[in-house]
Structures are given as structure tokens and as C-alpha cells.
One Martini backbone bead per residue (centre of mass of N, CA, C, O) as a GRO file, in nm:
protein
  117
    1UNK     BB    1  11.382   6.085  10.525
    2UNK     BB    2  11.482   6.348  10.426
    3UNK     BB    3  11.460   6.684  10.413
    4UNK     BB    4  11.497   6.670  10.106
    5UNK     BB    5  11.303   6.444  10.011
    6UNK     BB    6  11.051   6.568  10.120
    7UNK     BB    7  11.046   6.840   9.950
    8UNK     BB    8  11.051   6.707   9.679
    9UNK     BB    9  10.762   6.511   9.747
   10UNK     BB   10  10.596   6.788   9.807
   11UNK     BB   11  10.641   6.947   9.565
   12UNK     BB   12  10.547   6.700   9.351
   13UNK     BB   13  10.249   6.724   9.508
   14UNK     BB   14  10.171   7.026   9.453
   15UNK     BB   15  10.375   7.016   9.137
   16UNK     BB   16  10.345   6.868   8.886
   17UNK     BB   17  10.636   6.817   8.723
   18UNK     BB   18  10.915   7.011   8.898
   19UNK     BB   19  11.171   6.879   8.974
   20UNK     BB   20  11.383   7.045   8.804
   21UNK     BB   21  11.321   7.289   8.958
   22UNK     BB   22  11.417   7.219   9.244
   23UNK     BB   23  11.670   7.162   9.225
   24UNK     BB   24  11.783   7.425   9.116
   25UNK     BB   25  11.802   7.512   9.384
   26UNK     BB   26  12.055   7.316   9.503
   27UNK     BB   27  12.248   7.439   9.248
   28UNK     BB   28  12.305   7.707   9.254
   29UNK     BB   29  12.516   7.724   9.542
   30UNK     BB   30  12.730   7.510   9.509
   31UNK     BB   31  12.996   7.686   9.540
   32UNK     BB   32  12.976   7.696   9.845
   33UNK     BB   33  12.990   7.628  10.160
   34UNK     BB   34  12.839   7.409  10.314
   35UNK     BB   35  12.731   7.567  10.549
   36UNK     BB   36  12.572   7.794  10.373
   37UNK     BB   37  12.453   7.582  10.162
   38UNK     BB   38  12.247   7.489  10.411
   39UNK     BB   39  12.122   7.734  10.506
   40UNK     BB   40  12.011   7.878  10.236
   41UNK     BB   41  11.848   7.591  10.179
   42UNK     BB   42  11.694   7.608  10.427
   43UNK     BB   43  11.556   7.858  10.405
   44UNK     BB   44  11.419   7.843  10.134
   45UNK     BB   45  11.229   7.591  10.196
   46UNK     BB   46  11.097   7.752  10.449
   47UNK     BB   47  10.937   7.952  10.245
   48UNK     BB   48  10.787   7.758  10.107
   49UNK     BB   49  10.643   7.586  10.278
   50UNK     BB   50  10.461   7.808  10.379
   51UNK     BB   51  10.344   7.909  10.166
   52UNK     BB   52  10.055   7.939  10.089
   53UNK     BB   53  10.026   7.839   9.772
   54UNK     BB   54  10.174   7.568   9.916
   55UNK     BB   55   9.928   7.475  10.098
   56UNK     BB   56   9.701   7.460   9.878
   57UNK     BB   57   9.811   7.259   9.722
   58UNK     BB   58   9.901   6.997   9.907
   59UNK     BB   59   9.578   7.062  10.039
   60UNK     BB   60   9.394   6.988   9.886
   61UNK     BB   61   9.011   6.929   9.833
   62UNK     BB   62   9.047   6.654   9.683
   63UNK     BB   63   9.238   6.502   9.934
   64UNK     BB   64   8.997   6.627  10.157
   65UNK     BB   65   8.693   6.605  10.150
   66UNK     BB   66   8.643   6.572  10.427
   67UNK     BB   67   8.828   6.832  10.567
   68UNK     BB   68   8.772   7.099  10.425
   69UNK     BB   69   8.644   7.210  10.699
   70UNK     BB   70   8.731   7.340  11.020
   71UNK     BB   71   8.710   7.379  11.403
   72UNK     BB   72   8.797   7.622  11.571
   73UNK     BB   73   8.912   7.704  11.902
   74UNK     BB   74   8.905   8.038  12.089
   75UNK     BB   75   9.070   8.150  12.337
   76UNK     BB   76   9.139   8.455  12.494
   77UNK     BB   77   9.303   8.586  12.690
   78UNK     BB   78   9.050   8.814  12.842
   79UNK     BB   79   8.876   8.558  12.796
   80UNK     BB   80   8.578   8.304  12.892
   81UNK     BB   81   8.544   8.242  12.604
   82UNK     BB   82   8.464   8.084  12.312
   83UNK     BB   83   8.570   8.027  11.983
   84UNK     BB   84   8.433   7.999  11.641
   85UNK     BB   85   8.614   7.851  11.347
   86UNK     BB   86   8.676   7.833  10.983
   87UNK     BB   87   8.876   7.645  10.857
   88UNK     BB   88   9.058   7.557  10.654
   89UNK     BB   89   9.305   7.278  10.556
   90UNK     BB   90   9.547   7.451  10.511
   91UNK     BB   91   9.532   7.637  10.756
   92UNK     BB   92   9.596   7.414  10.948
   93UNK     BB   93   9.820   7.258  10.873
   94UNK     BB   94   9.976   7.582  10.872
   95UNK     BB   95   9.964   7.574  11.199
   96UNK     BB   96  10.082   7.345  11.276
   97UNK     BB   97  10.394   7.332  11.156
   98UNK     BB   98  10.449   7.608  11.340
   99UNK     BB   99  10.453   7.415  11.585
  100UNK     BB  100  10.673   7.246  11.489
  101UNK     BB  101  10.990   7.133  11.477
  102UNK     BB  102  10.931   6.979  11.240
  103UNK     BB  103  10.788   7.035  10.931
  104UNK     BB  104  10.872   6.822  10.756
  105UNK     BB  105  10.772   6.575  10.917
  106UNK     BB  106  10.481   6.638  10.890
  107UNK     BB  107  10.459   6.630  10.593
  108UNK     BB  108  10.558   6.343  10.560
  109UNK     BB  109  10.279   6.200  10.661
  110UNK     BB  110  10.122   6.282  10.381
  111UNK     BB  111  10.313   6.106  10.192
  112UNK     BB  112  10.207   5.828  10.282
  113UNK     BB  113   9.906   5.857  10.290
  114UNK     BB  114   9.920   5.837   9.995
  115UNK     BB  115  10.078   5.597   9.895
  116UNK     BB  116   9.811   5.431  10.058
  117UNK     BB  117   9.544   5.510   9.868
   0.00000   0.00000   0.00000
């Protein structure tokens, strides 16, 4: 899937029935030039994607019952004790994200998730 059909794919599964709204991003700009409207468009998708909402929605909390709640461990610099914290699922998910380097590649392997569920 390209990175657009993922973020369409992402978008229709966090906000079920979106679609034409989505699209909308898409062409509001297409007057610009490919380089800008590349730009423009994957700025967007990238704030959208972080963005708590739509990580709240993506990763519901019905769709990861099992996942509900994560025990994530946390030594910090100067201290040789390690901490244990309990993070949502949509929390944790938005983490590893941020690590990634294709953000929408992570998420797209939800998106498979689901189609075989």
C-alpha cells in the first residue's frame, strides 16, 4: 500500500465513514506544484496521525481488550532504579510511532490486523 492508501485506510478505521472528508486534504492543494503538494500533504497526514484523537480512535479499546493497559519499565539518566508505569494502548502505540521510522508503515500492519480478525 502506498502511504496514501494507508492514511486513507487508517483515517476510515479511526472515523468510520470519512472518506470523502479525507479525500478533501488531497485536493484542496492540487493547484500547487507536485514538490509543495508532496510537502503540504505529507505535513498534514503527519500531524494528523500523531495527533492524540486519532490515536484514541485507531486504537480503541475495543479492538485490543486484551492490550487495554501496558506496564512500560523506565530507568531514567541518573538513576540506576527503574520505574514501572501503566500506559493505554493508544499511549504505547504512540510511542513506538514516534520511533519508527515510516510511522504509517507501523500503522499499517493494523490495518491487516483487522482485515484477518
Amino acid at each position: 500500500m502506498t502511504d496514501k492508501e494507508i492514511f486513507i485506510a487508517a483515517h476510515e478505521k479511526a472515523y468510520p465513514g470519512s472518506k470523502e472528508e479525507v479525500w478533501e486534504i488531497f485536493f484542496k492543494f492540487r493547484g500547487c506544484t507536485i514538490k509543495t503538494y508532496n510537502y503540504i500533504t505529507s505535513a498534514v497526514i503527519t500531524s494528523i496521525i500523531f495527533n492524540h484523537d486519532f490515536a484514541k480512535a485507531f486504537w480503541r479499546i475495543e479492538q485490543f481488550p486484551d492490550e487495554h493497559r501496558w506496564k512500560v519499565s523506565f530507568r531514567g539518566m541518573f538513576s540506576s532504579k527503574s520505574k514501572e508505569y501503566i500506559i493505554d494502548v493508544w499511549q504505547y502505540h504512540l510511542q513506538q510511532m514516534v520511533l519508527c521510522e515510516k510511522p504509517l508503515k507501523y500503522i499499517e500492519q493494523f490495518l491487516r490486523k483487522g482485515e484477518t480478525d
